[in-house]
N, CA, C and O atoms as a Tripos MOL2 file, in Angstrom:
@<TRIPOS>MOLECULE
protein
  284   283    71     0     0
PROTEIN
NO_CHARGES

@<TRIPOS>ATOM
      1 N          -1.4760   31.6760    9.3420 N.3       1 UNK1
      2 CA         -1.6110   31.1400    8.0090 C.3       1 UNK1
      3 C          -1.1200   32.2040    7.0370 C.2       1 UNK1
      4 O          -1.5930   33.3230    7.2340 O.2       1 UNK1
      5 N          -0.2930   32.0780    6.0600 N.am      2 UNK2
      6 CA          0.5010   32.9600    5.3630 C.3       2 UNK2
      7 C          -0.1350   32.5150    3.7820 C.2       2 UNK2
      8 O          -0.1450   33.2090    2.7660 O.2       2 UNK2
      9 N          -0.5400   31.4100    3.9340 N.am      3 UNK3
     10 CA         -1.2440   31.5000    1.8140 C.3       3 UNK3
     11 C          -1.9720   29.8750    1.9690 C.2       3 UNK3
     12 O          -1.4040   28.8390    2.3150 O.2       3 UNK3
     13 N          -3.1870   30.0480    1.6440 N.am      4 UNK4
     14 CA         -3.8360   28.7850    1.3930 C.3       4 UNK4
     15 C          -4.7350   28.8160   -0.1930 C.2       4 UNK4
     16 O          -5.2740   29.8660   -0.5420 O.2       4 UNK4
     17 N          -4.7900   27.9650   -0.7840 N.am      5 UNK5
     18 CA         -5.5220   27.4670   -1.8590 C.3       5 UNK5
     19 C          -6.0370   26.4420   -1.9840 C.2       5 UNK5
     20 O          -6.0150   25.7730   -0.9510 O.2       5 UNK5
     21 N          -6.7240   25.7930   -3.1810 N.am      6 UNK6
     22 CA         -7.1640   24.3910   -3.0690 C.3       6 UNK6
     23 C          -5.7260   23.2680   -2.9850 C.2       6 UNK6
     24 O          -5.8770   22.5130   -2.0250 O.2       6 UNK6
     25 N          -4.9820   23.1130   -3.4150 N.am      7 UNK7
     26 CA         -3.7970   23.0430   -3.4300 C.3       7 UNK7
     27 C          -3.1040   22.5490   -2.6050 C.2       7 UNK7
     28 O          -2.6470   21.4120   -2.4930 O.2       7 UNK7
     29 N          -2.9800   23.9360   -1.6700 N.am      8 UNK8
     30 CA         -1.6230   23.9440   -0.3300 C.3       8 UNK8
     31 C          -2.4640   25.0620    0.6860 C.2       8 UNK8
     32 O          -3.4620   25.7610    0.5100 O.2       8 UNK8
     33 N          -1.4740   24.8410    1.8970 N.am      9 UNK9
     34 CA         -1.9810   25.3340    2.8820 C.3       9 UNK9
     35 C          -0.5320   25.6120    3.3000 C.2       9 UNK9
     36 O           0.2230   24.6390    3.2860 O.2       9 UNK9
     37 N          -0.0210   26.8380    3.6830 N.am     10 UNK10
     38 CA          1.3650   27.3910    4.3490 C.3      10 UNK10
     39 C           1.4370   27.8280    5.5190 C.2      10 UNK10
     40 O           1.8070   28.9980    5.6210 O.2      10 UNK10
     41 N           1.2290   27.3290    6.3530 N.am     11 UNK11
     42 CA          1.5610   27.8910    8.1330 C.3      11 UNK11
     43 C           3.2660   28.0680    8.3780 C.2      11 UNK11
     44 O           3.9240   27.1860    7.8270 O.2      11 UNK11
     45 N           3.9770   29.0030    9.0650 N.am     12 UNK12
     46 CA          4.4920   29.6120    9.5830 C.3      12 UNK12
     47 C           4.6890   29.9170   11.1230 C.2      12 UNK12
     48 O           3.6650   30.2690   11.7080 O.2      12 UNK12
     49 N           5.6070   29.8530   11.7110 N.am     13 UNK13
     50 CA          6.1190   29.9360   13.3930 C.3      13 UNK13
     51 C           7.3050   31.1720   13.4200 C.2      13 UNK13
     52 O           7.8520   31.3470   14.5090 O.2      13 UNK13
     53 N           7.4760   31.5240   12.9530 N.am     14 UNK14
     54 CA          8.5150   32.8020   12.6370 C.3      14 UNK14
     55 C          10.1150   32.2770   12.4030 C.2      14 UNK14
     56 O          11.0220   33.1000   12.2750 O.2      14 UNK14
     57 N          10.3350   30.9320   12.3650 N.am     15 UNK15
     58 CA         11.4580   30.6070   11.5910 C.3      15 UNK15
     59 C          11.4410   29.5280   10.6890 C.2      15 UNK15
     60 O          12.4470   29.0750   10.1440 O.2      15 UNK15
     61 N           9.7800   28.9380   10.4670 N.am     16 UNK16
     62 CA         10.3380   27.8390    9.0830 C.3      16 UNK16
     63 C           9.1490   28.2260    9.0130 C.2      16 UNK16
     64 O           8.4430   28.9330    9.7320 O.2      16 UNK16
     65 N           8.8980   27.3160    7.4190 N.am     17 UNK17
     66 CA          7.8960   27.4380    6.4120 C.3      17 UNK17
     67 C           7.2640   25.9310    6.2670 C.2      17 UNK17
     68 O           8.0080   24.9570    6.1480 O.2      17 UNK17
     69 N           6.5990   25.8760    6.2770 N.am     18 UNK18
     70 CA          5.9700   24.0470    6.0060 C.3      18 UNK18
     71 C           4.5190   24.1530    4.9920 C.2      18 UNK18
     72 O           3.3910   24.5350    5.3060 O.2      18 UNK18
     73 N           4.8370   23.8530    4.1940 N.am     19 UNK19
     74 CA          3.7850   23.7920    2.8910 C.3      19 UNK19
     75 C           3.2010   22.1280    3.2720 C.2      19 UNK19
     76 O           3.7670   21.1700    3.7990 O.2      19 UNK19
     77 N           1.7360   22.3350    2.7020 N.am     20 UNK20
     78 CA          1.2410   21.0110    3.0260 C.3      20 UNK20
     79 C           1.1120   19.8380    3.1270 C.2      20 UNK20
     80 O           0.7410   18.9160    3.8540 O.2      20 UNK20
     81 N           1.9160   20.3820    1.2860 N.am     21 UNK21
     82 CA          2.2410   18.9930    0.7940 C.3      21 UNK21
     83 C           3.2330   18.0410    0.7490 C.2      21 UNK21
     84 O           3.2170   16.9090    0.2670 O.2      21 UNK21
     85 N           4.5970   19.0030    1.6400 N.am     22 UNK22
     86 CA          5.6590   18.7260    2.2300 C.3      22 UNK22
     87 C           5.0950   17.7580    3.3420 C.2      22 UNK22
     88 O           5.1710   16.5310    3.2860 O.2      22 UNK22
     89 N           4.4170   18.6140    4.5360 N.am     23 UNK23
     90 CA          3.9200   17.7870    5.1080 C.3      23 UNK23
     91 C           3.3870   16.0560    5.1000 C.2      23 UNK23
     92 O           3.9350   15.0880    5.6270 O.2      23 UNK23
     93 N           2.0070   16.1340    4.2170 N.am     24 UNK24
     94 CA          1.4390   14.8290    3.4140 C.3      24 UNK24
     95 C           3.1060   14.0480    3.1920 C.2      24 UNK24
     96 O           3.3930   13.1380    3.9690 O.2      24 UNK24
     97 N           3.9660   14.4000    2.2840 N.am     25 UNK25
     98 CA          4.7560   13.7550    1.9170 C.3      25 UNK25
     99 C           5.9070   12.6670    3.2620 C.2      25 UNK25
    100 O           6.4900   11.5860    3.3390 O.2      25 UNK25
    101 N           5.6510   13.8330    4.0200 N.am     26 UNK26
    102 CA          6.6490   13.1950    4.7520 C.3      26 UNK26
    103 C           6.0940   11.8850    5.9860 C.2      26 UNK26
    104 O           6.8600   11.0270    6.4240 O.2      26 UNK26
    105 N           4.5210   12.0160    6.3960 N.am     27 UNK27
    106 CA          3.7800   11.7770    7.1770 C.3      27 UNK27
    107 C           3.8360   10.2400    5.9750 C.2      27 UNK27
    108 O           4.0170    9.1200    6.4520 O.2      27 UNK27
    109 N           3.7180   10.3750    4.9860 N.am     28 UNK28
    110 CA          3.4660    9.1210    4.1420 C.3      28 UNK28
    111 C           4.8750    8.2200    4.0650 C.2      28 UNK28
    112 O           5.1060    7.0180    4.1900 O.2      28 UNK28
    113 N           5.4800    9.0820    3.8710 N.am     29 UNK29
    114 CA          7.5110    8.5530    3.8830 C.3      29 UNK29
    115 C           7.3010    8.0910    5.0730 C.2      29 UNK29
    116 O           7.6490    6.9110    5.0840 O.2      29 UNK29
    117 N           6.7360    8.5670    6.5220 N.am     30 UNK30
    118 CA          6.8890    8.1370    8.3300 C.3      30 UNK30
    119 C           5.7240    6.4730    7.9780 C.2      30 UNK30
    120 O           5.8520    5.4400    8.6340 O.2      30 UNK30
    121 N           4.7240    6.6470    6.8630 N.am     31 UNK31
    122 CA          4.0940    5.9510    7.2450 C.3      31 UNK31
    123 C           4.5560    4.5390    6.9240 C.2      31 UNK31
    124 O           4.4320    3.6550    7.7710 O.2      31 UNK31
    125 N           5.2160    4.2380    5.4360 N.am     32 UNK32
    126 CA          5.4460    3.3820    5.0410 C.3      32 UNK32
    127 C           6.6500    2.7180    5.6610 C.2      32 UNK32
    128 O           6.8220    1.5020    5.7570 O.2      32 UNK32
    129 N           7.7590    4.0240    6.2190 N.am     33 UNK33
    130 CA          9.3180    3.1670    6.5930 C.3      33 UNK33
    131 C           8.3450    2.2520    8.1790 C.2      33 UNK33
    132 O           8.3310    1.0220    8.2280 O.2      33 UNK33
    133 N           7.5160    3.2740    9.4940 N.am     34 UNK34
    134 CA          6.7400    2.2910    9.8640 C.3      34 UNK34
    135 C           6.4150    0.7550    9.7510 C.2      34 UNK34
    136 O           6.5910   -0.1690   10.5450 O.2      34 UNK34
    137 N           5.7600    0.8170    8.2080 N.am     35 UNK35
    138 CA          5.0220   -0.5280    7.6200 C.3      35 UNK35
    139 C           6.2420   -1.4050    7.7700 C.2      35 UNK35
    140 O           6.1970   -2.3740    8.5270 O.2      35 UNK35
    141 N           7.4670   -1.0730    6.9980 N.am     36 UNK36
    142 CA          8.3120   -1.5160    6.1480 C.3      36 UNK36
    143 C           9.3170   -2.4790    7.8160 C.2      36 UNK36
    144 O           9.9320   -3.5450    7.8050 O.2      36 UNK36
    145 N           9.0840   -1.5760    8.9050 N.am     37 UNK37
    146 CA          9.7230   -2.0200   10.1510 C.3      37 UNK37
    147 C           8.7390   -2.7060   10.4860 C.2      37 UNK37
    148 O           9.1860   -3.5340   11.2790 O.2      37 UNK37
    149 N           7.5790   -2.8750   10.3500 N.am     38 UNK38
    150 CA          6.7150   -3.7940   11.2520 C.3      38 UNK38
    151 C           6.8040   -5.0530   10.4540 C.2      38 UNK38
    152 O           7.0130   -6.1010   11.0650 O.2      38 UNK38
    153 N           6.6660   -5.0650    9.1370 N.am     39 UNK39
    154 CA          6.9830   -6.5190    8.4550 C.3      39 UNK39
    155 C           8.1920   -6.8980    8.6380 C.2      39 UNK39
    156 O           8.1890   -8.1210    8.7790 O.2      39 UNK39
    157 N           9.1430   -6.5060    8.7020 N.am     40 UNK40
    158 CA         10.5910   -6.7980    9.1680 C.3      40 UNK40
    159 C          10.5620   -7.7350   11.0170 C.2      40 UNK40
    160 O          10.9790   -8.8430   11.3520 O.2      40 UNK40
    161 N           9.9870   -6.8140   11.6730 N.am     41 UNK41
    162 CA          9.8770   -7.5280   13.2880 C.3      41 UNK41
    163 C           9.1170   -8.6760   13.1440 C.2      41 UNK41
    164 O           9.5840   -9.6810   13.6790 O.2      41 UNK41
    165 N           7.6020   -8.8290   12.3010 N.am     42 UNK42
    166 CA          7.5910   -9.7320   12.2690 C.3      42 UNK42
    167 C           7.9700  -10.9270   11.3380 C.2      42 UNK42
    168 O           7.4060  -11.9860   11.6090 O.2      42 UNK42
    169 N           8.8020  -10.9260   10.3250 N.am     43 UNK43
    170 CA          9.4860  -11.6680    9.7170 C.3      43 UNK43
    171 C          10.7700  -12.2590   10.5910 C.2      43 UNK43
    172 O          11.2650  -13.3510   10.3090 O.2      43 UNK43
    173 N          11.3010  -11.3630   11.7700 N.am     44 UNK44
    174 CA         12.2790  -11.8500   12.4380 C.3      44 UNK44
    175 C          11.5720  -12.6640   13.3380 C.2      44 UNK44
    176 O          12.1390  -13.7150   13.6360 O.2      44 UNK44
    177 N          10.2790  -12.4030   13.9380 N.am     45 UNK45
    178 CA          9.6730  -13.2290   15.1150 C.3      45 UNK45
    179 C           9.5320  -14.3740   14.4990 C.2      45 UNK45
    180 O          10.0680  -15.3230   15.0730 O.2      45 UNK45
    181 N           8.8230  -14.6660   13.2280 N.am     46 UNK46
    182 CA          8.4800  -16.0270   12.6070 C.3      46 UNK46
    183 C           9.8850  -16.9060   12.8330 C.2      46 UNK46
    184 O          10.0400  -17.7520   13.7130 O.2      46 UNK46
    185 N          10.9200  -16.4890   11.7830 N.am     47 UNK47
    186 CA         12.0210  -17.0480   11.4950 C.3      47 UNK47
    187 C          12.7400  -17.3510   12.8750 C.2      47 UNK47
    188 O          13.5820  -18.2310   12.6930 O.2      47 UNK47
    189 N          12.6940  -16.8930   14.2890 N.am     48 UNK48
    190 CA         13.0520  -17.0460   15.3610 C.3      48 UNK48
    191 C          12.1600  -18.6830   15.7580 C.2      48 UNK48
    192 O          12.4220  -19.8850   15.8240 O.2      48 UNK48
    193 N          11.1760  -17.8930   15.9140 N.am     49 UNK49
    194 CA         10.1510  -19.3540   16.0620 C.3      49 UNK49
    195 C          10.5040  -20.4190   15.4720 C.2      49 UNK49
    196 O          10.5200  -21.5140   16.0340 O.2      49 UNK49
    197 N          10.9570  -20.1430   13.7870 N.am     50 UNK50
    198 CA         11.0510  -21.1640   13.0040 C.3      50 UNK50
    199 C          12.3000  -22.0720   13.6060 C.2      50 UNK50
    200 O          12.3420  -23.2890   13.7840 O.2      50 UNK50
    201 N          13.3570  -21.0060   13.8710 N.am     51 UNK51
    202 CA         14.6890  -21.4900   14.1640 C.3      51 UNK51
    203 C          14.7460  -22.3450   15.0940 C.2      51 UNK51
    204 O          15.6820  -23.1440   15.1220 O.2      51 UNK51
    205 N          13.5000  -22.3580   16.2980 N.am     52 UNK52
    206 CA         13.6520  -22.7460   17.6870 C.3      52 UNK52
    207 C          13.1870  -24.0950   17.2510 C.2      52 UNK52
    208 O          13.9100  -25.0720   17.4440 O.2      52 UNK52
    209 N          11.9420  -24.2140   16.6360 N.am     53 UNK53
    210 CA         11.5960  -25.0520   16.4150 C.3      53 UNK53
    211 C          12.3670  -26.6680   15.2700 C.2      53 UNK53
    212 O          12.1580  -27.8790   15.1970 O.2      53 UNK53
    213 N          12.9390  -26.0270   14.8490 N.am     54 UNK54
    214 CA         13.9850  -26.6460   12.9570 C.3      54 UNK54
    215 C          14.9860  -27.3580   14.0390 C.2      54 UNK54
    216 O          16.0720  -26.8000   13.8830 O.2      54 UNK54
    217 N          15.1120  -28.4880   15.2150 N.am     55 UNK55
    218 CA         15.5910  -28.6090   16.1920 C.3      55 UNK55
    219 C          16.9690  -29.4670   15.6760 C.2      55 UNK55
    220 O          17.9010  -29.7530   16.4270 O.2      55 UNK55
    221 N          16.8670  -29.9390   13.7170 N.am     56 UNK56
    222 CA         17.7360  -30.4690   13.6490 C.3      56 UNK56
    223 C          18.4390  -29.8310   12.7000 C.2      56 UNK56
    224 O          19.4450  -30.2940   12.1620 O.2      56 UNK56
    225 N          17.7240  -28.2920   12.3630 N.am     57 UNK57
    226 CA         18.0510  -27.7770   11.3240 C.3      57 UNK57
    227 C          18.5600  -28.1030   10.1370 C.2      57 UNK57
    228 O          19.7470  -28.0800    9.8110 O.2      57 UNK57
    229 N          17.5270  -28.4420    9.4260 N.am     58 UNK58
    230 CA         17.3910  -29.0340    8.4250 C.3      58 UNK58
    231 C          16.6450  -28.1270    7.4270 C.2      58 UNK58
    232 O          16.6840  -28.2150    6.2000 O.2      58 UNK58
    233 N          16.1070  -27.4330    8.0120 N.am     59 UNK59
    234 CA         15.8850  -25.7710    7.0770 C.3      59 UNK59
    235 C          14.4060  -26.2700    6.8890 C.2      59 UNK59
    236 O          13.7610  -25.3820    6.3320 O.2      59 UNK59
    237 N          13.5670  -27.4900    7.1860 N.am     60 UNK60
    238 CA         12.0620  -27.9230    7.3830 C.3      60 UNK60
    239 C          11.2440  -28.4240    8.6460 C.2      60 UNK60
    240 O          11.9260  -28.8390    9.5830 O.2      60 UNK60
    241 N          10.4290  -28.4310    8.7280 N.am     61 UNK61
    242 CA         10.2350  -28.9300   10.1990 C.3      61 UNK61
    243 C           9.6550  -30.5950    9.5520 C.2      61 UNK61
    244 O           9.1040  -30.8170    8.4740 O.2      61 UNK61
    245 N           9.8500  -31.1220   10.1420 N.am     62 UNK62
    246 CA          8.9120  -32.5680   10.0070 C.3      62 UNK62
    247 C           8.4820  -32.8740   11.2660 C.2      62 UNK62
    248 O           8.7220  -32.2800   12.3170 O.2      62 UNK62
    249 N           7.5680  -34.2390   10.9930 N.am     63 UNK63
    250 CA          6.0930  -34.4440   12.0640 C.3      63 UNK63
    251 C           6.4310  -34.3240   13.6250 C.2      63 UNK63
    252 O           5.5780  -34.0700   14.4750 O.2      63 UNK63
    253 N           7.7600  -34.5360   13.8850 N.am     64 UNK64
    254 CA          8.4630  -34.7770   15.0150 C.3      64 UNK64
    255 C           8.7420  -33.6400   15.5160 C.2      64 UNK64
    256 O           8.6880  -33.6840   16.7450 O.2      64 UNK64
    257 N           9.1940  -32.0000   14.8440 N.am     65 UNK65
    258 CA          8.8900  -31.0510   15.1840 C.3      65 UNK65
    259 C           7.5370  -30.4930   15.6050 C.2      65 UNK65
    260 O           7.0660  -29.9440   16.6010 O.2      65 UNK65
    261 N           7.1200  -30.8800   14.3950 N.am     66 UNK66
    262 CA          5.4950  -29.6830   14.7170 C.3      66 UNK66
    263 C           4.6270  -30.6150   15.7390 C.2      66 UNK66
    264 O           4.1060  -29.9140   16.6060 O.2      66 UNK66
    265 N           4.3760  -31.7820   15.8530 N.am     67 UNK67
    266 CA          3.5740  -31.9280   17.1010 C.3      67 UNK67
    267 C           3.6090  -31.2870   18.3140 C.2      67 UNK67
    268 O           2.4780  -30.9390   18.6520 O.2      67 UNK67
    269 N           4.6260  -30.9430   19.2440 N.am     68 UNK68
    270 CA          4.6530  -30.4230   20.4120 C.3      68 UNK68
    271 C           3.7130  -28.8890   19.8760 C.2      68 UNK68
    272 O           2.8340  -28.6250   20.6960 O.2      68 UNK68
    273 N           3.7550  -28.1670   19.0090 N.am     69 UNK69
    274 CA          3.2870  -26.8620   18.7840 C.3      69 UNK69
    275 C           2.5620  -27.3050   18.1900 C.2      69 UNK69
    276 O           2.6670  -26.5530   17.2210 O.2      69 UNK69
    277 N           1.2370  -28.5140   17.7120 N.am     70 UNK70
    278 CA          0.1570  -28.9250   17.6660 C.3      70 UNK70
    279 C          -0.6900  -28.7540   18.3860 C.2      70 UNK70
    280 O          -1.6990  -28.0610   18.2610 O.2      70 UNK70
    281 N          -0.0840  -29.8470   19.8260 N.am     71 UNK71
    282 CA         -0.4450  -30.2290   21.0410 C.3      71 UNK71
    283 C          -0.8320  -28.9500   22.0640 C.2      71 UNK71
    284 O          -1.1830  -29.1720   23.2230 O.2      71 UNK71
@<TRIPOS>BOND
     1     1     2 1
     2     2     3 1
     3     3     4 2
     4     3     5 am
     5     5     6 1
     6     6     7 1
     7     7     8 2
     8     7     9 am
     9     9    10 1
    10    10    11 1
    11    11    12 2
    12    11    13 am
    13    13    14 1
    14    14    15 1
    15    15    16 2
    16    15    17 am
    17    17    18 1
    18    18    19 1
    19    19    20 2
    20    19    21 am
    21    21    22 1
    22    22    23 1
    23    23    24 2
    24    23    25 am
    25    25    26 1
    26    26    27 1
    27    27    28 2
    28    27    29 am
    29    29    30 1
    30    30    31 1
    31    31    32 2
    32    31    33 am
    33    33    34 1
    34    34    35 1
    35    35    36 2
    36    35    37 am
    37    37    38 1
    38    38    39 1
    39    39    40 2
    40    39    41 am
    41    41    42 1
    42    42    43 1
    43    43    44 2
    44    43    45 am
    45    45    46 1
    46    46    47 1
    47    47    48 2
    48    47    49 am
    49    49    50 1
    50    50    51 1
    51    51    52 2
    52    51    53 am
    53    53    54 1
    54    54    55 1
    55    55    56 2
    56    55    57 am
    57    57    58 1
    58    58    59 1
    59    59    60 2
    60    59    61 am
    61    61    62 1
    62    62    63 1
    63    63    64 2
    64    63    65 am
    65    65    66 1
    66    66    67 1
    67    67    68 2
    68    67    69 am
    69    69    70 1
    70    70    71 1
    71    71    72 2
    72    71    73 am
    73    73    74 1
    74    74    75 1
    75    75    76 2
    76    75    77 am
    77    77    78 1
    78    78    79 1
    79    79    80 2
    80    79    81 am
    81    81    82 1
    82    82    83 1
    83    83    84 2
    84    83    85 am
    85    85    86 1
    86    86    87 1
    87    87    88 2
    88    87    89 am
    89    89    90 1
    90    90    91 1
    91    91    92 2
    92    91    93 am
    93    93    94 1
    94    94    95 1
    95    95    96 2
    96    95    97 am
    97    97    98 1
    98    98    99 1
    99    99   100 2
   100    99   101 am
   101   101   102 1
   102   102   103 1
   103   103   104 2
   104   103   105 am
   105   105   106 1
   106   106   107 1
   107   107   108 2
   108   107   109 am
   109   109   110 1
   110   110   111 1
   111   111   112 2
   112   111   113 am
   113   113   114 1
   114   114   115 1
   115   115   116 2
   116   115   117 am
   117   117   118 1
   118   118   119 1
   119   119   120 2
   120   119   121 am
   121   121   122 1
   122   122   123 1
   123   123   124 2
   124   123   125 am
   125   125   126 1
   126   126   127 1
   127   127   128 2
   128   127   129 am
   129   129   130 1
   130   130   131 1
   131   131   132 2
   132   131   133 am
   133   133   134 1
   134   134   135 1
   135   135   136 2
   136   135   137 am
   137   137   138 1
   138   138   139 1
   139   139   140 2
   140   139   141 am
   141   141   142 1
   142   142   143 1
   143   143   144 2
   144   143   145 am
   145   145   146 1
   146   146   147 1
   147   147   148 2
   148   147   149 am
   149   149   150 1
   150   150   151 1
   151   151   152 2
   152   151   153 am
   153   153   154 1
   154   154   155 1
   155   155   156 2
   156   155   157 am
   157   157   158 1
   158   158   159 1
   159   159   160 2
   160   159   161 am
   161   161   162 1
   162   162   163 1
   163   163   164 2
   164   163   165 am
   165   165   166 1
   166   166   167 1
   167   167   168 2
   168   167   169 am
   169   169   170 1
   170   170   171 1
   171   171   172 2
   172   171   173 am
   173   173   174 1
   174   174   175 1
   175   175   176 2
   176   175   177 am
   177   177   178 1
   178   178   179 1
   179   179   180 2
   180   179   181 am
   181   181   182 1
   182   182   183 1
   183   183   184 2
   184   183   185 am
   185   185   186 1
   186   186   187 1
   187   187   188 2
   188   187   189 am
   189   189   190 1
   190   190   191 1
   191   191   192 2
   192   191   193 am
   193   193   194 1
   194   194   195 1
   195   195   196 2
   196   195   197 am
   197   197   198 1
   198   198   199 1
   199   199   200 2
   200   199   201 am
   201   201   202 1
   202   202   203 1
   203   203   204 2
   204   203   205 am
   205   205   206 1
   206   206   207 1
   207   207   208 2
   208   207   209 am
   209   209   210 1
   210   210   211 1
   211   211   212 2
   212   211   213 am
   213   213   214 1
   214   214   215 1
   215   215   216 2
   216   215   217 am
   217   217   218 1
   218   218   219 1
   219   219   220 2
   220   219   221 am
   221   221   222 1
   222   222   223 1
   223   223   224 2
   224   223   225 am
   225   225   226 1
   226   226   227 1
   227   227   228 2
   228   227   229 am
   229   229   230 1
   230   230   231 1
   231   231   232 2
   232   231   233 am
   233   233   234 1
   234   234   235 1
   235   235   236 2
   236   235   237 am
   237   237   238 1
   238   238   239 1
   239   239   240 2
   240   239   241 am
   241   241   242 1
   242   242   243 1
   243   243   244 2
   244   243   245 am
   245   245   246 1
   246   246   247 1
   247   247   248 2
   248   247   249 am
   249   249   250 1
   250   250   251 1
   251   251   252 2
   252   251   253 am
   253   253   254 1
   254   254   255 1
   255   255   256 2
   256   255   257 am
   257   257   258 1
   258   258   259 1
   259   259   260 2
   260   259   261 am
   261   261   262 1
   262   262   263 1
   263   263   264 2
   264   263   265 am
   265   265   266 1
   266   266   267 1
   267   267   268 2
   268   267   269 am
   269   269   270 1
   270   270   271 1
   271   271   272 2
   272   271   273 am
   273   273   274 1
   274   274   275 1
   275   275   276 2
   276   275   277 am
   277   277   278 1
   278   278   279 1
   279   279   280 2
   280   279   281 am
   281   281   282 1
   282   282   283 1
   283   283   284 2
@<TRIPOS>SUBSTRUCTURE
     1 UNK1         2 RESIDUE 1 A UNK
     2 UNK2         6 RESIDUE 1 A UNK
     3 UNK3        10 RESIDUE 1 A UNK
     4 UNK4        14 RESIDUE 1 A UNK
     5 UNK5        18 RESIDUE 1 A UNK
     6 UNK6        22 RESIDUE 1 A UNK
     7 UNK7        26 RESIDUE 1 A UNK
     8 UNK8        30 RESIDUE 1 A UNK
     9 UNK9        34 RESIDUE 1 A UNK
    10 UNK10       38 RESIDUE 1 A UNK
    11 UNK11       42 RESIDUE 1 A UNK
    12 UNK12       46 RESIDUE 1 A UNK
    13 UNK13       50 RESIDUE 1 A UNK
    14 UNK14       54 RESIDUE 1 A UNK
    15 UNK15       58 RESIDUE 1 A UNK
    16 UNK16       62 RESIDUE 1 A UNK
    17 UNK17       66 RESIDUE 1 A UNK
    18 UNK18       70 RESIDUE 1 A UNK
    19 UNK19       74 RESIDUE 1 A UNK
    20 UNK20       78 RESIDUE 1 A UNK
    21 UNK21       82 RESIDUE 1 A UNK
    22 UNK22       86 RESIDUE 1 A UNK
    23 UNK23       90 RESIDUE 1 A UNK
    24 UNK24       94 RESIDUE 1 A UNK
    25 UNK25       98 RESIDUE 1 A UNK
    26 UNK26      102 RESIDUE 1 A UNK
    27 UNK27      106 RESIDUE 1 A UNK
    28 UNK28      110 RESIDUE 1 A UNK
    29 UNK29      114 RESIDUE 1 A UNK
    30 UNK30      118 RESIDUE 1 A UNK
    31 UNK31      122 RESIDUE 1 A UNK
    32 UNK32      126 RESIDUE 1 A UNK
    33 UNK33      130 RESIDUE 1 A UNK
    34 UNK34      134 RESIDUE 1 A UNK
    35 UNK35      138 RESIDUE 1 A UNK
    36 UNK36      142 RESIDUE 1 A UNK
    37 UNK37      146 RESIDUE 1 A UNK
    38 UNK38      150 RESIDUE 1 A UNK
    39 UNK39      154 RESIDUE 1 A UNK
    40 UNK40      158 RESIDUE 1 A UNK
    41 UNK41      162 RESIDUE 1 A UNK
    42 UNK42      166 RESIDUE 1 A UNK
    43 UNK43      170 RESIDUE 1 A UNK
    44 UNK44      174 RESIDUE 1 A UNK
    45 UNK45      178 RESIDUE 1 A UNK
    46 UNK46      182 RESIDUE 1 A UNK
    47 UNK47      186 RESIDUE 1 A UNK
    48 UNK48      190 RESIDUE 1 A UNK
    49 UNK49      194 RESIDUE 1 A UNK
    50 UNK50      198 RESIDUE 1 A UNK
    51 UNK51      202 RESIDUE 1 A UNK
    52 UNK52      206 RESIDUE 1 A UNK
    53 UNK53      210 RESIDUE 1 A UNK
    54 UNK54      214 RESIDUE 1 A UNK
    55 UNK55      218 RESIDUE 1 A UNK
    56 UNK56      222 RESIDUE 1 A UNK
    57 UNK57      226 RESIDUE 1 A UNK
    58 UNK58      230 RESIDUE 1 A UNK
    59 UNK59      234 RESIDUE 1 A UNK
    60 UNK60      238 RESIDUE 1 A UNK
    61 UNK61      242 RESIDUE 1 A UNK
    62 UNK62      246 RESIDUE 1 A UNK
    63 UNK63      250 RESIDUE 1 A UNK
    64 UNK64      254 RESIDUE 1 A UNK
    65 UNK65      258 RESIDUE 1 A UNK
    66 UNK66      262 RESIDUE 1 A UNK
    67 UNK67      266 RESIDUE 1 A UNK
    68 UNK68      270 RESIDUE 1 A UNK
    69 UNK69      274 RESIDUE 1 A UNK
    70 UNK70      278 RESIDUE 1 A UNK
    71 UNK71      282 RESIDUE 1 A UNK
């Protein structure tokens, strides 16, 4: 540990420097692109589903679609 305060915290390995809040920052940047890919996979799973199902593609399902995935 090379300098801590209320602040920051600076650890050291003998060739980089990583301040804390670098850290925090980037762990939050990892967290959200994460989020940002998991709503994406499942926005593609729905719209897949949707696609399979839209059998006359018509961009809606009607009663003749959605029963079998009722049933």
């Amino acid at each position: 540990m090379l300098q801590t305060d209320s602040t920051q915290l600076v650890c050291c390995d003998n060739t980089t420097v990583l301040k804390f809040y670098d850290f925090v920052d980037r762990q939050e940047t990892r967290r959200k692109e994460d989020h940002e890919k998991g709503i994406k996979q499942f926005a593609d799973l729905v719209s897949a589903a949707f696609r399979e199902c839209d059998k006359d593609n018509s961009g809606y399902l009607d009663i003749v679609e959605v029963t079998p995935m009722c049933l």
